[in-house]
C-alpha positions as CSV (number, residue, x, y, z in Angstrom):
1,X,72.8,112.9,130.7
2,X,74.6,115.9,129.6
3,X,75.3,118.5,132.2
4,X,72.7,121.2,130.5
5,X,69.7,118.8,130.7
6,X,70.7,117.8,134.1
7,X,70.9,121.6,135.4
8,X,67.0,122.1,133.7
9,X,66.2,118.8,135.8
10,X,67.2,119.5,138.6
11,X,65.9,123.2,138.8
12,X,62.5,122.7,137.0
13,X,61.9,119.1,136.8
14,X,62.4,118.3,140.4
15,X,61.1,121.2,142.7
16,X,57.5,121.0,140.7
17,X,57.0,117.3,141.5
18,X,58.0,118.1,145.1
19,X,55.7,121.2,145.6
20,X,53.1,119.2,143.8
21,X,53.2,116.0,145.4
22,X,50.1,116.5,147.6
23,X,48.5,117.2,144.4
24,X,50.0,114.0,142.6
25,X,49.2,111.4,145.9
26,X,45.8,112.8,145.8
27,X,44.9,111.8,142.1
28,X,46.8,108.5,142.1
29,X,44.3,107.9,145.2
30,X,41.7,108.6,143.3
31,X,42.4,106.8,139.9
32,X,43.8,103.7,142.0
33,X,43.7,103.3,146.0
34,X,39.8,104.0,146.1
35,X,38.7,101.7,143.5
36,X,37.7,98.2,144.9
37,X,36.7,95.4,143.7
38,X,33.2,95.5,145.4
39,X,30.9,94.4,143.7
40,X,32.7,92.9,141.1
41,X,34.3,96.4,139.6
42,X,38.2,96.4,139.6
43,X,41.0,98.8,138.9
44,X,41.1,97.6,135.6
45,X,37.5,97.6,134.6
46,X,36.7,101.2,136.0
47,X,40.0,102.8,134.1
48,X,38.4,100.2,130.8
49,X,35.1,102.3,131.2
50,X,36.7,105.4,131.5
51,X,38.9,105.2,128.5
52,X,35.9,103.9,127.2
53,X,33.7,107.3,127.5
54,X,36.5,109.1,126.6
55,X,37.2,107.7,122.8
56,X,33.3,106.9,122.6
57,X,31.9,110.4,123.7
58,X,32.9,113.8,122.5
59,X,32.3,116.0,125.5
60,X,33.9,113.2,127.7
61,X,36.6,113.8,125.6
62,X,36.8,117.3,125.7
63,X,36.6,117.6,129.3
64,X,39.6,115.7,129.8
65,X,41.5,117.5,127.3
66,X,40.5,120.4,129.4
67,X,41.9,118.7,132.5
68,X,45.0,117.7,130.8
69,X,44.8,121.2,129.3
70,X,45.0,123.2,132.6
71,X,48.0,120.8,134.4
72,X,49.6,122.0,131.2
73,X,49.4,125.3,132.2
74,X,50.2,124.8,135.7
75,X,53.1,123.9,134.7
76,X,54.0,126.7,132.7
77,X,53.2,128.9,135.5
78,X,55.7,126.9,137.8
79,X,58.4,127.3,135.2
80,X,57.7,131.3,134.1
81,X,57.4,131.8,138.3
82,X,60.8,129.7,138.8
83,X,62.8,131.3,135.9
84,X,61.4,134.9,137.2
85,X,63.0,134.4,140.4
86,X,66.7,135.8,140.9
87,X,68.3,132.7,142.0
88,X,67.1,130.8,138.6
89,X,68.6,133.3,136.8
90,X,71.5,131.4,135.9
91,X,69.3,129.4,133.4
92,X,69.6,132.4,130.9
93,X,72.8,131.0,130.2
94,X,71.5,128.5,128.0
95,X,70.1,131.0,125.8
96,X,73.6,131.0,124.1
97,X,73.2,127.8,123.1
98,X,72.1,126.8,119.0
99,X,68.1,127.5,119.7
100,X,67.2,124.1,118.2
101,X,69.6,122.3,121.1
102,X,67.9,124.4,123.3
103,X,64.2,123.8,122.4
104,X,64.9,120.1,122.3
105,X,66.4,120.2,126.2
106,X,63.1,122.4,127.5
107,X,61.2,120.0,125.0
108,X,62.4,117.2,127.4
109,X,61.9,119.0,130.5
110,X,58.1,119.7,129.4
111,X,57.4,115.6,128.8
112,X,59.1,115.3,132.4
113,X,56.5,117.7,133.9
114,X,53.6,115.8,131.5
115,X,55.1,112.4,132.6
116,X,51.7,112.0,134.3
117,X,49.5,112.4,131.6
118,X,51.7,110.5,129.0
119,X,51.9,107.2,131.1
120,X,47.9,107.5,131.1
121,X,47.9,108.0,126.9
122,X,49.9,104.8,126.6
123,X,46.8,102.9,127.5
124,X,44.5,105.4,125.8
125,X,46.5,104.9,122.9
126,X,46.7,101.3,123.5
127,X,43.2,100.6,124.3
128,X,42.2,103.0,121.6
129,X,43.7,101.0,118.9
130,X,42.8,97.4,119.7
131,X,39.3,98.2,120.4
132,X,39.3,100.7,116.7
133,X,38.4,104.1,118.5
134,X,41.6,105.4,116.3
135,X,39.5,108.7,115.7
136,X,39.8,110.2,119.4
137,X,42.6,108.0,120.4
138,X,44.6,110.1,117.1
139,X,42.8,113.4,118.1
140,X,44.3,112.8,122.3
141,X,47.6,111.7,120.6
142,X,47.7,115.3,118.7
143,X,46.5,117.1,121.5
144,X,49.3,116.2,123.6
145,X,51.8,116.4,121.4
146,X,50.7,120.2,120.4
147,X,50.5,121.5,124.0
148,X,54.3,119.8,124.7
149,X,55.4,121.6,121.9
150,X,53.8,125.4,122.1
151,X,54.9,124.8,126.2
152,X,58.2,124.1,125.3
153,X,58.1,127.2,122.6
154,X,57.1,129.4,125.4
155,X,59.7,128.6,127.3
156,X,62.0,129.3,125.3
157,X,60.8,132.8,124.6
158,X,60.8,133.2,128.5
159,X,64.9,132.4,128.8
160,X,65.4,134.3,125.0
161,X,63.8,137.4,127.0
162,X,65.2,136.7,130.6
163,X,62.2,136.1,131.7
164,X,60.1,138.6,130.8
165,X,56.5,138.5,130.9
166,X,54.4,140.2,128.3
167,X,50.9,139.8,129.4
168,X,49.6,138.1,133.0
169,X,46.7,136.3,133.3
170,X,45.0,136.8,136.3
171,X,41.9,134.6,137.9
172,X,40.1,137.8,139.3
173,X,36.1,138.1,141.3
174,X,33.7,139.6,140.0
175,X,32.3,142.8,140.9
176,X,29.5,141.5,143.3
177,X,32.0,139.2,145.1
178,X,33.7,142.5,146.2
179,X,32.1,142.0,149.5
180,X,34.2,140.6,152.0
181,X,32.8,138.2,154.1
182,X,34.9,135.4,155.4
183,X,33.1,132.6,153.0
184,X,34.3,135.0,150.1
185,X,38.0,135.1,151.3
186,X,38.1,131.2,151.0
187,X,36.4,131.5,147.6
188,X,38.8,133.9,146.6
189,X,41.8,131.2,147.9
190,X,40.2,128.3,145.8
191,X,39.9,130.7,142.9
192,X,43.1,132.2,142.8
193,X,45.8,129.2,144.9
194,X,43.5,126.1,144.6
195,X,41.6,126.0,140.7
196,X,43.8,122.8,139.4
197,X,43.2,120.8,142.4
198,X,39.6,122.0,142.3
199,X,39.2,121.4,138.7
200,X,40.7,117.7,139.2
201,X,38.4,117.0,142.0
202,X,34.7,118.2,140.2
203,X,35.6,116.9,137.1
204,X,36.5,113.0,138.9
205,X,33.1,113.5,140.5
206,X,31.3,114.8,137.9
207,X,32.6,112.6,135.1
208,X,31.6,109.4,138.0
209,X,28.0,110.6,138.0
210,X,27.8,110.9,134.3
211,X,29.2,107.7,133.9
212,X,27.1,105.7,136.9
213,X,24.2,107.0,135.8
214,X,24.2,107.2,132.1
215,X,21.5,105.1,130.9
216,X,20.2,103.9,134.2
217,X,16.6,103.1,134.6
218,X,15.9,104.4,138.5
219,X,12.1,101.9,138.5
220,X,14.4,98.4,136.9
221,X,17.7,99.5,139.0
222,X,17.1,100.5,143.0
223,X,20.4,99.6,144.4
224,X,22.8,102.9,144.8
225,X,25.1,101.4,146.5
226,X,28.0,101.4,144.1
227,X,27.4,104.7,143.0
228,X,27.7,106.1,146.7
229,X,30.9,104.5,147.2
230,X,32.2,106.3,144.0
231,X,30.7,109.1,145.1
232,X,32.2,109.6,148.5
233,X,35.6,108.4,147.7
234,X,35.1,111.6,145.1
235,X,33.8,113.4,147.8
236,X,36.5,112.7,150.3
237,X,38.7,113.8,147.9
238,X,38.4,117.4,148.8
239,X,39.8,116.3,151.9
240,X,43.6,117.8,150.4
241,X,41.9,120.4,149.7
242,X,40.0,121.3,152.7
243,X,43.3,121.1,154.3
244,X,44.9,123.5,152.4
245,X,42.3,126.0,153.2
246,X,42.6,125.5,156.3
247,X,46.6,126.0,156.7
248,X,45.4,129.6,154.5
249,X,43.0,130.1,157.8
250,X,45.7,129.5,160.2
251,X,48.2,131.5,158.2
252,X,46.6,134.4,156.7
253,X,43.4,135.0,158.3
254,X,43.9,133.9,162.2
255,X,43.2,137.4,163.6
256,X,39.1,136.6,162.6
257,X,39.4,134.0,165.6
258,X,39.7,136.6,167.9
259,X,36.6,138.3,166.7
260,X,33.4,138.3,168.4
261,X,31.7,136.5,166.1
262,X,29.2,133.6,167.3
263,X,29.7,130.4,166.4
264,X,27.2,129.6,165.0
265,X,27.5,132.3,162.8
266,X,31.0,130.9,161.8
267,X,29.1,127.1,161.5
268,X,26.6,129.2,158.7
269,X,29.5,131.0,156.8
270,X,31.7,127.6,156.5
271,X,28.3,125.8,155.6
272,X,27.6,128.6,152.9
273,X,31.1,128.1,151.2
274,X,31.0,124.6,151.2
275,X,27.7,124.5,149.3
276,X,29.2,127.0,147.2
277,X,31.8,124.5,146.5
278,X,29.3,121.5,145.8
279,X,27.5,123.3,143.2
280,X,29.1,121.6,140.2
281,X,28.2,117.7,141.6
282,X,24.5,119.9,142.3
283,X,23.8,120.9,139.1
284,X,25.3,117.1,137.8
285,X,22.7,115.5,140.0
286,X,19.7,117.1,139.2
287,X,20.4,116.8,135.4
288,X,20.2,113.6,136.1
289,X,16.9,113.6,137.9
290,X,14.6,112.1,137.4
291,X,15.7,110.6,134.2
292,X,18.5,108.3,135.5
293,X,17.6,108.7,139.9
294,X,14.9,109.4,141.7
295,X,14.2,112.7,143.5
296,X,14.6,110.7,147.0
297,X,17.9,109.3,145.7
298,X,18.8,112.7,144.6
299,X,18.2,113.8,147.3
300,X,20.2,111.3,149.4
301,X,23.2,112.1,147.3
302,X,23.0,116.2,148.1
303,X,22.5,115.5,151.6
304,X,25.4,112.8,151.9
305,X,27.8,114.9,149.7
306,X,27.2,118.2,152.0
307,X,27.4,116.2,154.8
308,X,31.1,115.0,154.2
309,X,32.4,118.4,152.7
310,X,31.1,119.3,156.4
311,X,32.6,116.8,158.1
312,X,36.0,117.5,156.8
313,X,35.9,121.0,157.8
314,X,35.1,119.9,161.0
315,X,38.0,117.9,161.1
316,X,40.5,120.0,160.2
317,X,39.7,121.7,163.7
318,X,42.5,119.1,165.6
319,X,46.1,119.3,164.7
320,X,48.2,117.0,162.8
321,X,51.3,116.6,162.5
322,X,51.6,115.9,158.7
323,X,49.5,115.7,155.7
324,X,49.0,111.9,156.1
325,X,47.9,111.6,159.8
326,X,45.0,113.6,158.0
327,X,44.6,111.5,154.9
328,X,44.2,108.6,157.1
329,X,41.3,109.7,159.2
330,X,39.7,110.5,156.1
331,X,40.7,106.6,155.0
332,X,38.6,105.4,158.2
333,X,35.9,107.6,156.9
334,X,36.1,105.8,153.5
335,X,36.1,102.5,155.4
336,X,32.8,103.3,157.4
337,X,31.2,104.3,153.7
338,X,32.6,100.8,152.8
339,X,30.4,99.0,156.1
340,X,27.8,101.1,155.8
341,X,27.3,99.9,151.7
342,X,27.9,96.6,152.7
343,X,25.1,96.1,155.9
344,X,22.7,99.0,153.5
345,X,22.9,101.5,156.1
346,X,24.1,104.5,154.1
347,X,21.4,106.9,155.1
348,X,22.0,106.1,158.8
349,X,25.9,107.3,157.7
350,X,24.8,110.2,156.1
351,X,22.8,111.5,159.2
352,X,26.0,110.7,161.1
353,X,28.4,112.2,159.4
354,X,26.2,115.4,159.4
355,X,25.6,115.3,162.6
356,X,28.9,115.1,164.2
357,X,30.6,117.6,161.6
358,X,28.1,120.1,163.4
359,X,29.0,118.4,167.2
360,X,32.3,118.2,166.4
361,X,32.3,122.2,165.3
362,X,31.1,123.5,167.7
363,X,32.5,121.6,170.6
364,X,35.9,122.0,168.5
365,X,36.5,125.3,167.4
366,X,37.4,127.6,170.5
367,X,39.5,124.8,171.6
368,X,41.3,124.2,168.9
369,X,45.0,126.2,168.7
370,X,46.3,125.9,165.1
371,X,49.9,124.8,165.1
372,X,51.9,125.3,161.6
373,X,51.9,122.1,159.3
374,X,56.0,121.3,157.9
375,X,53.8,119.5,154.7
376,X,52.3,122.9,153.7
């Protein structure tokens, strides 16, 4: 590895994956530690049937194009950010360098920052071609390759201009979100700090629900049980990011604490955002109703759903010491989904979990003193 490459590695390649690893752990427990082999459906079988939808079905398709789409431009917002910042600046250097040699080394750095994404179009590619889906398997292939190439383009305009910035693109409220209440601050967060990790999370759950349910006949087929599993491990899945928001609270917004606001006025605003924030897998269900589920199954998957999204907020009001102490309480709540699925007693969970997110609030929250997280 010749020293330029190594430089770009080190500065670019290596602080993204580290501020982004919370990110990373969470999708690789989505797309491997929650799938189980209940039922009879295995790792390899789920990722088969999601490849599957992908090279058989355009908007599948597109959607995760979209998803690949925005990490691509995450990461060209960590790299303009890192090569803005004074003590980057060092890296114009290498605009002395032939523009070709150049462009080949931020060409490398970009498919280090994609390596996600490229290990998962191997078997895309792979599957794509044995089973003759070449068509979308060809148009993924391009896809990838195009958005490597213009990212690595624009960074080499970036270093060729030290860094200047010609427009900014800014995620921005409309005008009737101008009102500040406190459920609008955290919006505002999700919007502007939290919309890849956002994104990642509807579109696993969304893209489960279209998939589950796609030609299901709800009078032939009663049993939910597999789909609830998927469902919650998609639903617990927001636990990163319910944690994040709350590190924001304890950071940025502790003085409303110390208002005298009631609490159960605090429970309603928290409850408001979090249906905010279930909309998406909201509007997914009831497309499917009552075509492919029943309105009592519908239902059940609201009220479940709300309830967890609940339950995690209520969570977050004990301290711990480091993002995984977290992620493993919300294991053991993935685990009593798993029981519950098993002995057919998932409504009696989901009037638990909903229940104790609103015991555990309000017996929680003046007690709780927030103590800075190192992970975050």
């Amino acid at each position: 590895m010749n020293i330029q490459r190594r430089i770009l590695f080190k500065s670019l390649v290596t602080p993204f994956y580290r501020q982004n690893a919370a990110l990373l752990v969470f999708v690789y427990y989505m797309m491997t530690l929650a799938i189980g082999r209940a039922n009879g459906v295995g790792l390899l079988e789920y990722h088969y049937s999601l490849i599957r939808g992908m090279l058989t079905n355009a908007p599948f398709l597109l959607a995760v194009l979209g998803l690949w789409l925005t990490y691509a431009i995450k990461c060209g917002q960590f790299v303009t950010n890192t090569l803005q910042k004074p003590a980057f600046s060092y890296l114009y250097q290498l605009s002395l360098l032939n523009v070709r040699k150049v462009y080949w080394l931020l060409l490398q750095v970009q498919l280090m920052l994609f390596l996600p994404v490229l290990s998962y179009l191997v078997a895309v590619m792979g599957i794509g071609y044995h089973e003759h889906w070449i068509p979308f398997a060809n148009l993924a292939f391009l896809f990838v390759v195009f958005v490597c190439a213009v990212c690595a383009g624009w960074y080499l305009y970036l270093l060729q201009r030290q860094g200047e910035f010609p427009f900014v693109i800014k995620w921005k409220l409309s005008s009737l979100l101008i009102r500040k209440s406190y459920s609008q601050f955290l919006v505002r967060y999700v919007l502007e700090k939290g919309k890849l990790l956002f994104f990642v999370t509807k579109l696993y759950n969304c893209a489960s629900l279209y998939l589950m349910l796609d030609g299901r006949d709800p009078a032939r087929h009663t049993d939910i049980r597999m789909m609830a599993l998927f469902f919650s491990a998609g639903m617990l899945g927001h636990g990163i990011l319910v944690h994040r928001l709350k590190e924001m609270e304890n950071t940025g917004l502790s003085f409303y604490r110390s208002l005298p606001v009631p609490v159960s006025r605090r429970f309603a605003q928290y409850g408001w955002f979090y249906f905010y924030l279930f909309i998406p897998e909201i509007i997914a269900i009831i497309s499917r109703t009552p075509s492919c589920l029943t309105y009592a199954e519908a239902g059940f998957f609201i009220f479940f759903g709300y309830g967890i999204l609940l339950l995690l907020n209520s969570l977050q009001l004990y301290n711990y010491t480091n993002l995984k102490n977290y992620l493993v309480n919300v294991a053991q709540l993935f685990f009593a989904v798993i029981i519950a699925m098993v002995t057919r007693q998932l409504l009696t969970l989901s009037i638990i979990f909903f229940v104790l997110a609103i015991i555990l609030f309000f017996h929680r929250y003046y007690r709780f003193e927030p103590q800075q997280n190192p992970d975050l």
